[in-house]
Backbone as CSV, one residue per row, in Angstrom:
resi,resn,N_x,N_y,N_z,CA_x,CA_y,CA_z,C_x,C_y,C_z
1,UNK,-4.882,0.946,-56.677,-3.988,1.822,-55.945,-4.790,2.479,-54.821
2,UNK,-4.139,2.377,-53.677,-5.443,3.281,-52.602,-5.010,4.537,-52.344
3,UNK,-5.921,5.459,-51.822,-6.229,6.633,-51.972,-4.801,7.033,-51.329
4,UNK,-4.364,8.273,-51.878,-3.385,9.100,-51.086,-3.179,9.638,-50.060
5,UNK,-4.547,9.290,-49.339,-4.458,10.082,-47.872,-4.589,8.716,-47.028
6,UNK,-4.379,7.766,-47.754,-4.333,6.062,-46.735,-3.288,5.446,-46.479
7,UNK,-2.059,6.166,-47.382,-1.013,5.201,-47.321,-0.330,5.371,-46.064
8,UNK,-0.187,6.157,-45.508,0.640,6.190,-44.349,-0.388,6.614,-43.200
9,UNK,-0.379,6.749,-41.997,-1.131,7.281,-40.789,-2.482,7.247,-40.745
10,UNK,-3.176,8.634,-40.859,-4.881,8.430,-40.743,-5.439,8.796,-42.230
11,UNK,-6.555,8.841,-42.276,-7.450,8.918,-43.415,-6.795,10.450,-43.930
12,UNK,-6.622,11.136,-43.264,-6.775,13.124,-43.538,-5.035,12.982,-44.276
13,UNK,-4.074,12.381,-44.408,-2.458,11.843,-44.603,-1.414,12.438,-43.437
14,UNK,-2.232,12.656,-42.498,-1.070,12.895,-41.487,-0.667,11.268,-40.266
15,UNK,0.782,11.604,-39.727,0.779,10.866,-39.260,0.246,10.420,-38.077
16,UNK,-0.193,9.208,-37.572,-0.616,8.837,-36.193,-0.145,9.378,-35.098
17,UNK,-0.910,9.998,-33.966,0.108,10.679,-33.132,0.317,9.593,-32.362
18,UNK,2.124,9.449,-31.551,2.565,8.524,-30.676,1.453,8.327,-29.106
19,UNK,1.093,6.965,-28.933,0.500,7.375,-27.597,1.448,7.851,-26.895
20,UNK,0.407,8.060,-25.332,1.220,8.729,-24.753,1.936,7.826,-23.849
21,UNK,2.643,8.664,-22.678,3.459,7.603,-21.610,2.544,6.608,-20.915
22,UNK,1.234,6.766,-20.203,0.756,6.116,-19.455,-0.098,4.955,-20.347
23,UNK,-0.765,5.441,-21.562,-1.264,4.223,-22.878,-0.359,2.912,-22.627
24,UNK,0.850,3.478,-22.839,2.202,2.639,-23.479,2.061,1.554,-22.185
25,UNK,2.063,2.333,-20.884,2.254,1.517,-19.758,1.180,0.347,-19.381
26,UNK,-0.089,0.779,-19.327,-1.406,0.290,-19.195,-1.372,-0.804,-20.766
27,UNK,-0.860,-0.921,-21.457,-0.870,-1.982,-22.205,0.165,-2.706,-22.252
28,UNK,1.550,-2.224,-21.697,1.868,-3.284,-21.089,1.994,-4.282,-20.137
29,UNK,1.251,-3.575,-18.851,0.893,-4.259,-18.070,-0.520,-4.807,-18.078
30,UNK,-1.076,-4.853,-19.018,-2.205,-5.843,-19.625,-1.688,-7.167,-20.756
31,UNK,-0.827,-6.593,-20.837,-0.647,-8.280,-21.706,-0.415,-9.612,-20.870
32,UNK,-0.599,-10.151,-21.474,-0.783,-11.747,-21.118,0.516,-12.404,-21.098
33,UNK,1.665,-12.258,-21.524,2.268,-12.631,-21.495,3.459,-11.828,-19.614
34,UNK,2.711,-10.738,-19.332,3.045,-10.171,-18.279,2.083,-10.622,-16.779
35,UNK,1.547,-11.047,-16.909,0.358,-11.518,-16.223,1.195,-11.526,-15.250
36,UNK,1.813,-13.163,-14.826,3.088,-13.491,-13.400,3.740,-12.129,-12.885
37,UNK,4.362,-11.236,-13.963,5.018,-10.540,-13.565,4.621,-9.299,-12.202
38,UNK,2.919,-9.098,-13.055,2.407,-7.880,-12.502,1.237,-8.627,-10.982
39,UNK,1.005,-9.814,-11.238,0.750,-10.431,-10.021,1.433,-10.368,-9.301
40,UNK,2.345,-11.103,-9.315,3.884,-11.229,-8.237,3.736,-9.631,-6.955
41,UNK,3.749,-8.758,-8.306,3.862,-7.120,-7.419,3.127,-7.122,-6.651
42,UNK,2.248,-7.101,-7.217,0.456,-7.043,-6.874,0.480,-7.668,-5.402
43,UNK,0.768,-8.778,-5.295,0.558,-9.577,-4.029,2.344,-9.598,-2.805
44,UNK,3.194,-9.063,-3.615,3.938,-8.376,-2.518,3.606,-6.661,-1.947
45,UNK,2.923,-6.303,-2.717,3.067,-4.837,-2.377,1.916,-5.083,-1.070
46,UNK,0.375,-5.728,-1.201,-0.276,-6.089,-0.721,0.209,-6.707,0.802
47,UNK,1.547,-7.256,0.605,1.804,-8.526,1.884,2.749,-7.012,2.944
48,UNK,3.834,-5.958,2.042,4.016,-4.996,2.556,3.287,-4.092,3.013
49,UNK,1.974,-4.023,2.282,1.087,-2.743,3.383,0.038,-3.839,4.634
50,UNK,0.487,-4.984,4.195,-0.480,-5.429,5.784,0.462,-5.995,6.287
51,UNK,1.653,-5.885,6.692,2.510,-5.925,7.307,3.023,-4.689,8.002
52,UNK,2.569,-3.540,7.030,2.933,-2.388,7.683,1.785,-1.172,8.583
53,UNK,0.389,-2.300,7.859,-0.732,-1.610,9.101,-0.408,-2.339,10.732
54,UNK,-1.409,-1.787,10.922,-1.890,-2.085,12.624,-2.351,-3.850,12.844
55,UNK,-3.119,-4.267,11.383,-3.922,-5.591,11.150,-2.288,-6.448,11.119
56,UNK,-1.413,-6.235,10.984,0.179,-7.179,11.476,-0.111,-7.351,13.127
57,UNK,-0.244,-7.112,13.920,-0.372,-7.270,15.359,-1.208,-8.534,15.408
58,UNK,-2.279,-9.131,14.577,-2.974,-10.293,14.433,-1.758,-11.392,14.410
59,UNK,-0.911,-11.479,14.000,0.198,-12.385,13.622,0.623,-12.837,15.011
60,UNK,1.126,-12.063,15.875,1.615,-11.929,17.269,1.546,-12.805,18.100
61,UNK,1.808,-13.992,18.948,1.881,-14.694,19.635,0.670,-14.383,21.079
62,UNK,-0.328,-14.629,21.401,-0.924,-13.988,22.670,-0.398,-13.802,24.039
């Protein structure tokens, strides 16, 4: 039989505290199965801020 302060949560018998909001987030955007998803962003948000600097004028016809 294991000890009474093991069966549920931590060693002391209280429960685990919930992570918090940003934990929750940062591991889901680390999984592997999200990978495409958070690339995708990644490389539009990227194509919107150099589109929206000064370095867009390179594009321009001479």
């Amino acid at each position: 039989m294991p000890p009474k302060g093991q069966i549920r949560g931590t060693a002391l018998g209280r429960p685990a505290q919930p992570k918090g909001y940003a934990r929750n987030f940062l591991n889901e955007v680390t999984k592997q199965e999200n990978r495409s998803v958070v690339t995708s962003v990644a490389f539009f948000a990227a194509g919107v801020a150099f589109l929206h600097s000064s370095w867009s004028e390179i594009l321009l016809p001479p």
